[in-house]
Backbone as numpy.savetxt, mean C-alpha at the origin, in Angstrom:
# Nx Ny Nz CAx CAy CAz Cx Cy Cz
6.30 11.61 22.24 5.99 10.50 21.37 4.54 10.09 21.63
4.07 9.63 20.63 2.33 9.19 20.55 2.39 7.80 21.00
1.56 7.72 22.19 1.95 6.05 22.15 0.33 5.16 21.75
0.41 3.79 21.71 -0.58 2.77 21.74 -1.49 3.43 22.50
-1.66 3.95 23.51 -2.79 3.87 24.59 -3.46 5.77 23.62
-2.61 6.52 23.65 -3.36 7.23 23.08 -3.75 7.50 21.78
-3.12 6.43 21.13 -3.78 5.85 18.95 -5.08 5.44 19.34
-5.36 4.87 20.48 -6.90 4.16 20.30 -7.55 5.24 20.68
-7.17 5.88 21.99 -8.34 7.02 21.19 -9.00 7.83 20.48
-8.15 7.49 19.50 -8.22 7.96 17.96 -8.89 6.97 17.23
-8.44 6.02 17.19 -9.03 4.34 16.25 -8.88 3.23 17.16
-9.61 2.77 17.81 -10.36 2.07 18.89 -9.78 0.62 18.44
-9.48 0.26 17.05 -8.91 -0.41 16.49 -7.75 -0.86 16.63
-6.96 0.15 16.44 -5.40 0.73 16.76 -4.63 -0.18 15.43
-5.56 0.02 14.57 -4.84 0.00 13.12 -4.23 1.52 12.92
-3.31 1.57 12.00 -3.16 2.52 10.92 -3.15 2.61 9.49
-3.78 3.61 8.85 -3.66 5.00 9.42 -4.97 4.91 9.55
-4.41 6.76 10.15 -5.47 7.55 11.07 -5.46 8.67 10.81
-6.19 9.67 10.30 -6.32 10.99 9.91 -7.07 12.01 10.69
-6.37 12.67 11.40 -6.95 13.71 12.15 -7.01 15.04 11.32
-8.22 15.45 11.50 -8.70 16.60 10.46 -9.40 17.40 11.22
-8.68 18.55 11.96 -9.38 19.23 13.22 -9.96 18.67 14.46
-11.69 18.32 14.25 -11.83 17.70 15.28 -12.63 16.49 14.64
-12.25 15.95 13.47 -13.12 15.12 12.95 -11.85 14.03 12.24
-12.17 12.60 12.59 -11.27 11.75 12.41 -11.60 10.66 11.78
-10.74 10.27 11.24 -10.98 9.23 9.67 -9.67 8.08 9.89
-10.54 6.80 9.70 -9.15 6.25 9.53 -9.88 4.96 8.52
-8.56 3.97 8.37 -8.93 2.85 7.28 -8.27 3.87 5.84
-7.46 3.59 4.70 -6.35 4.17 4.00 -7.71 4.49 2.77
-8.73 3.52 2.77 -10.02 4.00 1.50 -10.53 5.13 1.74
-10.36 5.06 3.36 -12.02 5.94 3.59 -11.03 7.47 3.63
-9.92 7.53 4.00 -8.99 8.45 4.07 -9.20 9.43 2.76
-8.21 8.45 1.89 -7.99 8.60 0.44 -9.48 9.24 -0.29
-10.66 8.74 -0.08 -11.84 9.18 -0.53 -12.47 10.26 0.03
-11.79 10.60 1.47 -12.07 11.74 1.91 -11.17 12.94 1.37
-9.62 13.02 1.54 -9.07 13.69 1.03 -9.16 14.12 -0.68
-9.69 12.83 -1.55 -10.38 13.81 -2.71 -11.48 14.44 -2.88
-12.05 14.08 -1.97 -13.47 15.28 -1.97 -12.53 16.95 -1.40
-12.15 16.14 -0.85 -11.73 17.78 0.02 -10.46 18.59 -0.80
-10.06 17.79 -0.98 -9.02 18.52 -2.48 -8.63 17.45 -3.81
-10.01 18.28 -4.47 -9.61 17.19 -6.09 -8.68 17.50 -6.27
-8.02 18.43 -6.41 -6.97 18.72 -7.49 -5.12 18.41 -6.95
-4.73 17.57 -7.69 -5.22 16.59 -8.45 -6.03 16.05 -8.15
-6.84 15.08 -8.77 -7.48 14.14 -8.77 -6.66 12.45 -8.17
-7.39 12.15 -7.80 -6.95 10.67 -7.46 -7.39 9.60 -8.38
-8.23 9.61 -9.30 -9.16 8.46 -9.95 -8.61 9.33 -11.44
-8.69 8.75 -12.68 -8.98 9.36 -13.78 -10.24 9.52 -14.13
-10.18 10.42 -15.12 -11.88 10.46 -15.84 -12.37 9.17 -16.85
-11.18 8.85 -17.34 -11.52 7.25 -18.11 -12.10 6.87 -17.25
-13.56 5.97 -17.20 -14.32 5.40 -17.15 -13.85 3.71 -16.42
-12.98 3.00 -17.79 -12.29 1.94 -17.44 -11.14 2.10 -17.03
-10.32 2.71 -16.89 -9.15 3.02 -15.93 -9.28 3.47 -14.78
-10.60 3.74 -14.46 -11.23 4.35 -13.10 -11.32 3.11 -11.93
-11.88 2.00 -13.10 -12.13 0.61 -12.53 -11.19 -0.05 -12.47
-10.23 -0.17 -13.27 -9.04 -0.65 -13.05 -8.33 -0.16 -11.66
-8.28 1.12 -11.36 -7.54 1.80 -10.15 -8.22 1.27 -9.28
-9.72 1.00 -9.26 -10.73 0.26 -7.85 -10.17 -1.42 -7.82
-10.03 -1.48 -8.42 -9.70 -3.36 -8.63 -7.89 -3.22 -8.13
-7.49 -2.67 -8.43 -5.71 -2.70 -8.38 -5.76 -1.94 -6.80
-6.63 -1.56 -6.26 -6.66 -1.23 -4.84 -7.15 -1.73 -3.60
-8.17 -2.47 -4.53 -8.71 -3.76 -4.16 -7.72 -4.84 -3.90
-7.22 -5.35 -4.75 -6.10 -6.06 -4.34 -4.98 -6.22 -3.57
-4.50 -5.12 -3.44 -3.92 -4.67 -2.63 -4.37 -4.65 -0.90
-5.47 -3.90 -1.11 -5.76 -3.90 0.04 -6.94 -5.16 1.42
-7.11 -6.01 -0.16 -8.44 -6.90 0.40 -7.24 -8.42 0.58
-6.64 -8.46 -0.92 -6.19 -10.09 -0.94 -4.51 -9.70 -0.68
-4.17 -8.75 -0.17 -2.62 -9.00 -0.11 -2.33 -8.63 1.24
-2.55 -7.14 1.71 -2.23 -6.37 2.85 -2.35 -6.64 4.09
-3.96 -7.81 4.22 -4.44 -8.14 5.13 -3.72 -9.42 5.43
-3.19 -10.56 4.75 -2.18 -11.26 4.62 -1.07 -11.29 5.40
-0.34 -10.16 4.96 1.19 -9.87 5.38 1.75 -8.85 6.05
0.43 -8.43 7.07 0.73 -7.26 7.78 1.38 -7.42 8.85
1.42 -7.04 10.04 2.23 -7.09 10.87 2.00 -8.12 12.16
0.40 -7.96 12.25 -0.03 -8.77 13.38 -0.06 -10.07 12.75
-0.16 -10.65 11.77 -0.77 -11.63 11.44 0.74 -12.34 10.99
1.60 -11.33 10.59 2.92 -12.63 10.46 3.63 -12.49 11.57
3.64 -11.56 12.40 4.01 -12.03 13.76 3.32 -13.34 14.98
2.06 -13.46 14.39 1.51 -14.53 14.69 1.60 -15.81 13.90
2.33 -15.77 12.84 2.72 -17.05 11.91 4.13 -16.92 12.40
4.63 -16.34 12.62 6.25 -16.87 13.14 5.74 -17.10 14.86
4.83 -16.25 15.92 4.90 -17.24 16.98 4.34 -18.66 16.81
3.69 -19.03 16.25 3.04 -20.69 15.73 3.79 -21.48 15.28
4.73 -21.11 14.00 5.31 -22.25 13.05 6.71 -21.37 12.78
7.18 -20.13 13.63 8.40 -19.81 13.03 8.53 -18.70 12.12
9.92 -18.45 11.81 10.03 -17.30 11.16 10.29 -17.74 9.92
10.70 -19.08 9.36 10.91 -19.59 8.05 9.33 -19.59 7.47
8.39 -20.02 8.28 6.90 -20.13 7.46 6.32 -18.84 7.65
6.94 -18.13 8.30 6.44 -16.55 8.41 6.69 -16.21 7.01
7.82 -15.97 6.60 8.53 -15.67 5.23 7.71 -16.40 3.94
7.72 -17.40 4.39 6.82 -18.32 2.93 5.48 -17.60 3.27
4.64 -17.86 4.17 3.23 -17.43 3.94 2.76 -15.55 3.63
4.05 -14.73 4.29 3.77 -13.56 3.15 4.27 -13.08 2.08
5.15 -14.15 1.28 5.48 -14.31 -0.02 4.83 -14.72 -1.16
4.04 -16.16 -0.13 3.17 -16.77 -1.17 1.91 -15.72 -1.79
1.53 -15.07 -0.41 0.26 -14.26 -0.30 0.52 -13.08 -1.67
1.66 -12.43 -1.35 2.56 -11.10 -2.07 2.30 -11.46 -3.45
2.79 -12.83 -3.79 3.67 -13.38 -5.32 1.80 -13.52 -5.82
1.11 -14.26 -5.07 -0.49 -14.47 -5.63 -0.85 -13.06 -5.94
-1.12 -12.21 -5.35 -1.38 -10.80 -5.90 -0.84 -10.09 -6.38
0.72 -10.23 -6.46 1.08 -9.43 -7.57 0.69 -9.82 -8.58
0.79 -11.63 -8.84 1.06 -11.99 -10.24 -0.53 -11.37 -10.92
-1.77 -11.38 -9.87 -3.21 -10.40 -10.25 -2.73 -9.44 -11.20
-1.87 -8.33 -10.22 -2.11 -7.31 -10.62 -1.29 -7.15 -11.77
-0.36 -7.60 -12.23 0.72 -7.92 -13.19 -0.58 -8.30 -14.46
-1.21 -9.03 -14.47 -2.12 -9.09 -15.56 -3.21 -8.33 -15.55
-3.74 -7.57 -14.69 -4.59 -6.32 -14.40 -4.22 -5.46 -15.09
-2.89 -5.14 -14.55 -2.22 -3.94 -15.32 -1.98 -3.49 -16.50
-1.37 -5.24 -17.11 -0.37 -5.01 -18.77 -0.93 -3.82 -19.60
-2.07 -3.85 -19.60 -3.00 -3.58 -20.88 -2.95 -1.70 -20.21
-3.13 -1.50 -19.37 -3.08 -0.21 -18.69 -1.89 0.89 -18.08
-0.66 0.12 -17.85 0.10 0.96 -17.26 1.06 1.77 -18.16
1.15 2.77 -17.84 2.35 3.65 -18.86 3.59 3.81 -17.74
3.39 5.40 -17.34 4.96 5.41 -16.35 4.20 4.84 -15.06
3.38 5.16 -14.88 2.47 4.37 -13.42 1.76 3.36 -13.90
0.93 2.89 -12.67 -0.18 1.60 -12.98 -0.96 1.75 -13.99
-2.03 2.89 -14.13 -3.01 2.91 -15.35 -3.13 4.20 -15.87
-1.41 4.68 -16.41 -1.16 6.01 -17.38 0.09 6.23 -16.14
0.24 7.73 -17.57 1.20 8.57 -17.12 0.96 9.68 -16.10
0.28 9.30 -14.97 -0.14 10.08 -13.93 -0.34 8.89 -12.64
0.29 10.30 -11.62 -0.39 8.88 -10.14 -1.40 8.98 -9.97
-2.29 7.50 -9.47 -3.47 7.51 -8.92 -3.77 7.07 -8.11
-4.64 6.28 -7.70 -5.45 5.74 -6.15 -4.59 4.12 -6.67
-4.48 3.78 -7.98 -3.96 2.49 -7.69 -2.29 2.27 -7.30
-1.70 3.61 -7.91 -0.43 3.78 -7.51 -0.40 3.66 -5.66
-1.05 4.67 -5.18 -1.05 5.39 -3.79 -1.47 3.61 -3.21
-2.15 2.59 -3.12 -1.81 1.51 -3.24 -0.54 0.72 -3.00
-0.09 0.64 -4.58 1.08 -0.21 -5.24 2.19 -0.30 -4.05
2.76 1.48 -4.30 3.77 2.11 -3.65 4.00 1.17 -2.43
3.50 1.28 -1.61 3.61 0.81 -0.44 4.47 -0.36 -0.46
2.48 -0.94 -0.87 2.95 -2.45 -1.00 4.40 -2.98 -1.77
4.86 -2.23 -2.88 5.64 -2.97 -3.37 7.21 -2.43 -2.57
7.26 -1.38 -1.60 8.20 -1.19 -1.03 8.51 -2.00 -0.03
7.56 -2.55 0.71 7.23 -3.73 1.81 7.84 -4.97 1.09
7.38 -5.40 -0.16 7.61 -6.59 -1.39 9.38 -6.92 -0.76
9.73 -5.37 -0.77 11.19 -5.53 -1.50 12.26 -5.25 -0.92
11.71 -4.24 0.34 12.56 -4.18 1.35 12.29 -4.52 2.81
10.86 -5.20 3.07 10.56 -6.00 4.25 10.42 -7.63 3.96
10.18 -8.29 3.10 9.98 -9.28 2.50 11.05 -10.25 1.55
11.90 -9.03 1.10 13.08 -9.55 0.30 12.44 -10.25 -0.87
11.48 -10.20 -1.58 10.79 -11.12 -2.58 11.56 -10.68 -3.48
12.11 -11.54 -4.64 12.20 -11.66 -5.88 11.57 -11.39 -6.99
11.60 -9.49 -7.02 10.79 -9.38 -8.49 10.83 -9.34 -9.81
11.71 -10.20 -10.29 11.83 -10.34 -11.37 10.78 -11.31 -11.83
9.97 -11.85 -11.57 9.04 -12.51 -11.64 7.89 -11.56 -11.95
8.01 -10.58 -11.84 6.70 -9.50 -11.93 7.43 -7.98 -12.50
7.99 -8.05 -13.74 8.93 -7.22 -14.31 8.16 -5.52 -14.19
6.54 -5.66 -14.32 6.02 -4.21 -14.91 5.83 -3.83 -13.26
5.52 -4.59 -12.46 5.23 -3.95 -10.91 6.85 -3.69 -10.17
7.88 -4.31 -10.56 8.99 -3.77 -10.47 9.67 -2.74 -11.07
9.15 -2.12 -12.81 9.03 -1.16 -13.29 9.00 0.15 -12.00
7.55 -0.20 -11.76 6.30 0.94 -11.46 7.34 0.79 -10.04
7.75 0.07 -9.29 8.37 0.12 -7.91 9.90 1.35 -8.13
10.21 0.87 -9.35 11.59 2.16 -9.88 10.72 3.27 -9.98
10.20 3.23 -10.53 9.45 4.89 -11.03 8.87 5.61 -9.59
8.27 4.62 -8.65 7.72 5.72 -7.64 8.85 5.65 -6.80
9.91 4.94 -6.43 11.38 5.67 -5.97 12.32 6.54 -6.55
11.56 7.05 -7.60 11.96 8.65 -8.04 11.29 9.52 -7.44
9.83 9.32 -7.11 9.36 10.81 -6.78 9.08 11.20 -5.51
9.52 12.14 -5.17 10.21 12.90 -3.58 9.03 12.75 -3.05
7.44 12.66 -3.04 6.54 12.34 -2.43 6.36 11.20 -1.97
6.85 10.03 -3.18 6.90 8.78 -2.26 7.85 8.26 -1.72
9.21 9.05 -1.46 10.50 9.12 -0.68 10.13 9.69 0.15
9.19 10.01 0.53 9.32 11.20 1.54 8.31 10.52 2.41
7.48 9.44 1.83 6.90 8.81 3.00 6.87 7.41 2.99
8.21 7.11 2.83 9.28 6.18 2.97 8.77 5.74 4.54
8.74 4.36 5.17 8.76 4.13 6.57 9.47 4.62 7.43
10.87 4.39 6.92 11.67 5.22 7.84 12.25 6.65 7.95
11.62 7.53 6.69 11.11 8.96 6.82 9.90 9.16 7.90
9.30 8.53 8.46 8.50 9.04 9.49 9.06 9.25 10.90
7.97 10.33 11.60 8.75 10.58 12.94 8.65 9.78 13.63
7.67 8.60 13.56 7.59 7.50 14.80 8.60 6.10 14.37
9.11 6.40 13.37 10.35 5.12 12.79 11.24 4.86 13.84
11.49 3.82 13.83 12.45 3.15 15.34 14.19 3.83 14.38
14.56 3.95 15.22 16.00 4.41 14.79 16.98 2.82 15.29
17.52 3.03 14.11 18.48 1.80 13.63 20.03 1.76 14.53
């Protein structure tokens, strides 16, 4: 098993993720993601639309600037040691429900079977996550955000994003 003491010598940080690529290492999920499409476009991660390109930067943006940083792990474990596990729950709900309801009007105008078309992209590779966290770490109520609950059915169809499901990984705590 990989532990804490040897993740930092990988990311000094001891965030994840972390991408080891021979002997050259990448971490932070942008710088990843922007590395892995240089290194294999195909597919592509971004579309060639122009404004749907920007849309996928903004819908990843969100995600990753005004929501993620919010309701991650260190930071509501430090709102439930302060004020509890009841204001733990409210403060990464409130955080969640504020950015979805963003991206919920970001989206309308753009999403088909995914966020912006009928193809995955960098804003999906995003979403996914987050909205699996939404719904099965958070318990939030999405009926309040009908098209990002859509897009949350649609990427629990496809065996790529089942497959890197939290507790599909090898370091998942067993239940």
């Amino acid at each position: 098993m990989f532990g804490l003491v040897d993740f930092l010598k990988i990311n000094p940080i001891g965030y994840v993720p972390a991408l080891v690529d021979g002997d050259f290492v990448v971490s932070d999920s942008f710088a990843i993601l922007m590395y892995l499409e240089e290194k294999y476009p195909q597919p592509p991660l971004l579309p060639s639309d122009l404004k749907r390109k920007a849309i996928n930067y903004q819908a990843a943006n969100i995600v990753s600037s005004s929501i993620q940083p919010l309701q991650n792990l260190a930071v509501v474990k430090y709102i439930e040691e302060k004020a509890g596990a009841d204001e733990r729950d409210i403060w990464a709900k409130t955080h969640i429900g504020k950015g979805f309801a963003a991206l919920e009007k970001l989206l309308k105008d753009y999403a088909g079977k995914y966020a912006t078309g009928d193809e995955v992209f960098l804003a999906d590779l995003y979403l996914a996550p987050q909205l699996y966290a939404a719904v099965n770490r958070f318990n939030l109520d999405m009926t309040q955000f009908p098209l990002l609950l859509r897009l949350h059915e649609a990427y629990s169809k496809l065996p790529a994003f089942q497959n890197a499901a939290p507790e599909k990984q090898p370091d998942a705590p067993s239940s």
